[in-house]
N, C-alpha and C positions, 0 to 999 in steps of 0.2 A: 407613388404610382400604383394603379391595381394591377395585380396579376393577369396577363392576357387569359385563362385560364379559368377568371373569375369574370369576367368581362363577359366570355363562351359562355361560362353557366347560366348566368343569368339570363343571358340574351333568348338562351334557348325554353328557360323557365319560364319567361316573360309574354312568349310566343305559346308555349302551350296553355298558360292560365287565358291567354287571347283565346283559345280554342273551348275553355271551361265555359265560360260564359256565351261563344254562340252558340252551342249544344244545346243550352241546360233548355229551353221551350223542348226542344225534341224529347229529350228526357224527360223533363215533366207530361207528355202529351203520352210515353209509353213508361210510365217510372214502373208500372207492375207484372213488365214484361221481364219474364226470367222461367226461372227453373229452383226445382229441390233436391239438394245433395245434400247425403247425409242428413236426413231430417232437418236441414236448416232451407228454410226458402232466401233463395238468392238471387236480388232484380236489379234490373238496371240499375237502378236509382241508386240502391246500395253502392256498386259499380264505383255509378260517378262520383257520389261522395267521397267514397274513400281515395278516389283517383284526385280529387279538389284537395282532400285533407293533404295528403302523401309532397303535394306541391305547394301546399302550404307552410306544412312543417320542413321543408326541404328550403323556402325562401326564409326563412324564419330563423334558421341554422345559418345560410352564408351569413345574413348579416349580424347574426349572432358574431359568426366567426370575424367579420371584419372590422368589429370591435375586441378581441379576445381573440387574437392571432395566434398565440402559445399554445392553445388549449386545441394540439389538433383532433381529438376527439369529436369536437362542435363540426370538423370539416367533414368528417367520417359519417357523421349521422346523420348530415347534409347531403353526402351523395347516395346514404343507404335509402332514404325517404324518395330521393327524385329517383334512384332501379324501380324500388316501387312503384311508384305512379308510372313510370313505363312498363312495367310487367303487367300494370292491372287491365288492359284492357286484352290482351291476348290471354293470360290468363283465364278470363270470362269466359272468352269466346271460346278453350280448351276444356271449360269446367262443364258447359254446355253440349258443346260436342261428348264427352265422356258420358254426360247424362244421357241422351237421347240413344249411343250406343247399347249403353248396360241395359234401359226400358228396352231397344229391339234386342239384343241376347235374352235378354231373363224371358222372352215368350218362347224362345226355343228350347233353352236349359230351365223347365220345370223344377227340378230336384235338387236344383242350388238354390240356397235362400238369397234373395236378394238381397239383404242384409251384409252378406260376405260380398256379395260383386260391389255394393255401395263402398264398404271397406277397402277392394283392395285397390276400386277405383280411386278412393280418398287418398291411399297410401302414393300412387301413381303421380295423382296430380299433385299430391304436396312433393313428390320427389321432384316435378317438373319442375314448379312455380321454386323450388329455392335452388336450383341449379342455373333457370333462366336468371332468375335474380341477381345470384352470387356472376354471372357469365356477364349484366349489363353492368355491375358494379367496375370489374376488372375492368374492361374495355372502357368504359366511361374515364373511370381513374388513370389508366392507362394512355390515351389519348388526349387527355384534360397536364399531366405529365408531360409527354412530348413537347404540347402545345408552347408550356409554360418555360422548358429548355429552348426552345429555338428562339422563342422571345426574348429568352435572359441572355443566350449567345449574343445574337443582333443587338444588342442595346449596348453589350462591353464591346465590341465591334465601334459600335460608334464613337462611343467614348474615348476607343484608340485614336480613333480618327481625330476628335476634336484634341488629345494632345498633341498629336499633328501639327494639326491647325494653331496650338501655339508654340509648337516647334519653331514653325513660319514663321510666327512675330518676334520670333526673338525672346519669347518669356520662357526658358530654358527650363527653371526651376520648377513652373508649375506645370510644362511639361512629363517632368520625372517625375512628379507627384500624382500627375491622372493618372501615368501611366500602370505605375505601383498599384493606383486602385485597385486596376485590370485585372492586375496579374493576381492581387490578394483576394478580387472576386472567385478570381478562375480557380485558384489554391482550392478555397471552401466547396467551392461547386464540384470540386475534384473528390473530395471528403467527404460529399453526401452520397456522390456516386459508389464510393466503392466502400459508405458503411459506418465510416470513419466517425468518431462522434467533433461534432463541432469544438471549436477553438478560437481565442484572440492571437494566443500564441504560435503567431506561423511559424515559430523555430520546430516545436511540437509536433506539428504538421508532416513539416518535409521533412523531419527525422522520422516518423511512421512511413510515408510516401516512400523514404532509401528502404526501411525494413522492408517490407512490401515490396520492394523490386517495380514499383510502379513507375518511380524516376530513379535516372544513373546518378551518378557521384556529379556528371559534367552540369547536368540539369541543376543541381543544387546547386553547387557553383556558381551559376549564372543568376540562380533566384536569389541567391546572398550578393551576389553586386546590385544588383537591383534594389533591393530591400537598403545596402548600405551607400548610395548614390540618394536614395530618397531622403533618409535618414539626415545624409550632411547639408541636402539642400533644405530640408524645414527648420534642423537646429543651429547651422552655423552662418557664420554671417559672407562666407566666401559665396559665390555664385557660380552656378552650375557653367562649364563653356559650353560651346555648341557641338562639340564633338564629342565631348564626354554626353549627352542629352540626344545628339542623333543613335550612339552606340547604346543607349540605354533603349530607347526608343526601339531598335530593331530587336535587339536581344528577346523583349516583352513582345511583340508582333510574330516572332520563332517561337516562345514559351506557350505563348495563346495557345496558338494553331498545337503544336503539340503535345499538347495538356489536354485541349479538349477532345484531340483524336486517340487519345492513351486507350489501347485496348484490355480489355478483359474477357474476351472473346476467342476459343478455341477457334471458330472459323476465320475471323479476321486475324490472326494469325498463322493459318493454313496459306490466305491469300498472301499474305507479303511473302510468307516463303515461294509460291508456286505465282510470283505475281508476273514475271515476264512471259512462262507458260499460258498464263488466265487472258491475259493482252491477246497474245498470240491468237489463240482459239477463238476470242471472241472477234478479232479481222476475221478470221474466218467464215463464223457465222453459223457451225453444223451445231444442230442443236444437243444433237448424240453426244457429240464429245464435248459439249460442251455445261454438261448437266451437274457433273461436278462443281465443276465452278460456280454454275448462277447458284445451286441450291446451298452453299458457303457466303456467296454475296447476297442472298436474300436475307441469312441467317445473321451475317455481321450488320449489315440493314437493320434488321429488327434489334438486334442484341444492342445495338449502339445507341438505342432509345433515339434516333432521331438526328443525332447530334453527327452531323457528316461530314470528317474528316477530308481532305483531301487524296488521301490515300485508298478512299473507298471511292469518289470519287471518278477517280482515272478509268475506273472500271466501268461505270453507267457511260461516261464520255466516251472510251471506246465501241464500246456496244452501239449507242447513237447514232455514231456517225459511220458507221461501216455493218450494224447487224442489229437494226432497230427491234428487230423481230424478239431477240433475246430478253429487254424488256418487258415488253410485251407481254414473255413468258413468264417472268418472276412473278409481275404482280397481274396477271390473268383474273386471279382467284383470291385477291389481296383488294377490294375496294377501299378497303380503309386507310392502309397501307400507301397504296398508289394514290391515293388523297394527298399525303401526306408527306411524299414523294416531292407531288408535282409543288406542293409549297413552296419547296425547298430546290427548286431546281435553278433557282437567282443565285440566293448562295452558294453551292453547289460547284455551277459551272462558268459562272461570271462574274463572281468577287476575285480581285487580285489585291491579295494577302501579301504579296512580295514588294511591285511596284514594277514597272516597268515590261507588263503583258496583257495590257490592254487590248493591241494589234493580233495577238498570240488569240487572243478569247474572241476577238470580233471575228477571227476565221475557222475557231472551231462553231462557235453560232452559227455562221453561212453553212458551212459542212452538216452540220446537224438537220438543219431544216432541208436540204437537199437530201440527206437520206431518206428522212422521214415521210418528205414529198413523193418518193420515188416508191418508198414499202406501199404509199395509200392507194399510190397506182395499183399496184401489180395485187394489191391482197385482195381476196374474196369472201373474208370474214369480219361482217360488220358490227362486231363487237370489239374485234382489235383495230378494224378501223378508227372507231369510235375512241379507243382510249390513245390511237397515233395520232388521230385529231386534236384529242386534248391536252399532248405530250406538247405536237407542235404548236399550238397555240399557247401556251405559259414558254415555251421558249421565246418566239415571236415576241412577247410581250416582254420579256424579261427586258433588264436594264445593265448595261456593263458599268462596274462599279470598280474604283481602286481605291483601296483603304492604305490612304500615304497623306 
């Protein structure tokens, strides 16, 4: 299956090479429309060339890469060539603009050589163009990242689900066996996050995990029943019962959830300590005292790469439904962020990970959109409007889901 992630890239590539080809008449009609820096004349056409090349060699790379998946390098110079062809066109229009400045300065300042203002304008725009560049790289990798975690969550999500689903039937055995998948997914994914160099050896693993302080003694414990319930139903010829297969079952459904919400995060651990006080304040709703807190839950937000525990959670669901405002205020100044937010706001506040609070979620839902309904009244700022619109609308849409 491809990478959601690879799927975005493309998709997005595919669309601007769409964009190469209606231009290029325009471009051909002014290709010698440009300017000279640095003794070098530099024209549209150049421009778009190099803007065609940059996205070419960028397509040319993923699917390099998607034949020669090890070699992450080929993915690196994949996303270095597509910063590029995003940079070049604002670039241009900045090399331009710096041009047409220096010619109106240099008529005023006689006694400086133009040569030097060419210079340090040179120095300028190169400091710009590899800062913007190295700035769409990150962000690009960065978001392409999230993308590709949330997708790998939801899909072992599922997976629990379907051993579930043969929980149901009666095939006990290959329940304990999807289930183990999960959890030796979730191991690894735990591994990349915090550094760890990869392993088959999940004994390895979760004796580095105990060093690390990442999981307890109890945690392990429970990953070695699982590992050795899996173990007896591939090699022996007994059959798993249905009690010992629902017990394995729930233990890997607790292990999930808190494996993937395992913090490494000074702020999200400020919050669980100060978590009943953060509750508290955000009923409330003052934003004064309440600054502490969201600027900790922005930071465990971002710090968590995406990946949204329930324990982070309780804290947007409070806000919601009693002080939608506070929202609002994290990602204000967060487009990309609150993108990325509202994704995830299914998972989030309407998957039940337990069983049995389905009713629990259909009345925080109602609750939510009546806040939300209520802030759109009363607010006079149609930008936060705009984003309680689109809060409530991915709610609205959203789908109550039980993973049992």
């Amino acid at each position: 299956m491809l990478e959601e992630s690879f799927k975005t890239k493309v998709g997005f590539i595919i669309s601007l090479l769409a964009v190469v080809f209606t231009i290029k008449p325009f471009v051909d009609a002014y290709s010698n429309v440009g300017f000279i820096f640095l003794n070098f004349e530099i024209t549209l056409a150049y421009a778009y060339y190099f803007f065609a090349a940059c996205l070419a060699l960028s397509v040319y790379c993923i699917s390099l890469h998607f034949l020669l998946e090890r070699y992450e390098i080929i993915r690196t110079l994949a996303n270095k060539f597509y910063a590029l062809a995003l940079s070049t066109p604002p670039i241009f229009c900045f090399l331009w603009i710096i041009t047409i400045t220096i010619n109106w300065i240099s008529g005023f300042i006689s006694h400086v050589p133009t040569e030097w203002l060419h210079l340090i304008s040179g120095f300028i725009s190169g400091l710009t163009a590899a800062i913007a560049g190295l700035k769409l790289t990150y962000n690009f990798n960065n978001r392409l990242t999230k993308i590709d975690r949330t997708q790998d969550r939801k899909e072992r999500l599922e997976k629990l689900a379907e051993a579930h689903k043969l929980f149901k039937s009666e095939m006990y055995d290959f329940a304990v066996i999807e289930a183990f998948k999960v959890v030796e997914l979730t191991v690894q994914r735990l591994a990349e996050a915090y550094g760890i160099p990869p392993s088959r050896n999940l004994n390895l693993l979760l004796n580095e995990f105990v060093a690390r302080n990442i999981i307890d003694s109890n945690d392990l414990n429970l990953l070695n029943q699982i590992r050795i319930n899996r173990n007896q139903s591939v090699h022996t010829a007994n059959p798993t019962d249905k009690s010992t297969a629902e017990h394995i079952l729930n233990i890997s459904k607790t292990l999930i959830t808190k494996l993937d919400s395992t913090p490494n995060a000074k702020a999200f651990s400020w919050l669980m300590y100060n978590r009943d006080k953060t509750i508290s304040l955000f009923k409330e709703g003052n934003l004064g005292k309440c600054k502490e807190s969201l600027d900790k839950l922005s930071t465990a937000w971002e710090e968590k790469d995406g990946t949204v525990a329930s324990e982070i959670a309780i804290f947007f669901e409070t806000a919601l439904i009693n002080s939608p405002h506070l929202v609002i205020n994290i990602f204000e100044a967060k487009g990309q962020e609150f993108d990325f937010w509202l994704d995830n706001i299914e998972y989030m506040f309407f998957t039940d990970f337990i069983g049995g609070q389905t009713t629990t979620l259909r009345k925080n839902k109602n609750e939510m959109i009546q806040s939300i309904e209520n802030y759109i009244t009363h607010c006079n700022n149609e930008h936060h409007i705009s984003m309680a619109q689109r809060i409530l609308s991915s709610i609205k849409q959203a789908n109550i889901k039980e993973i049992v």
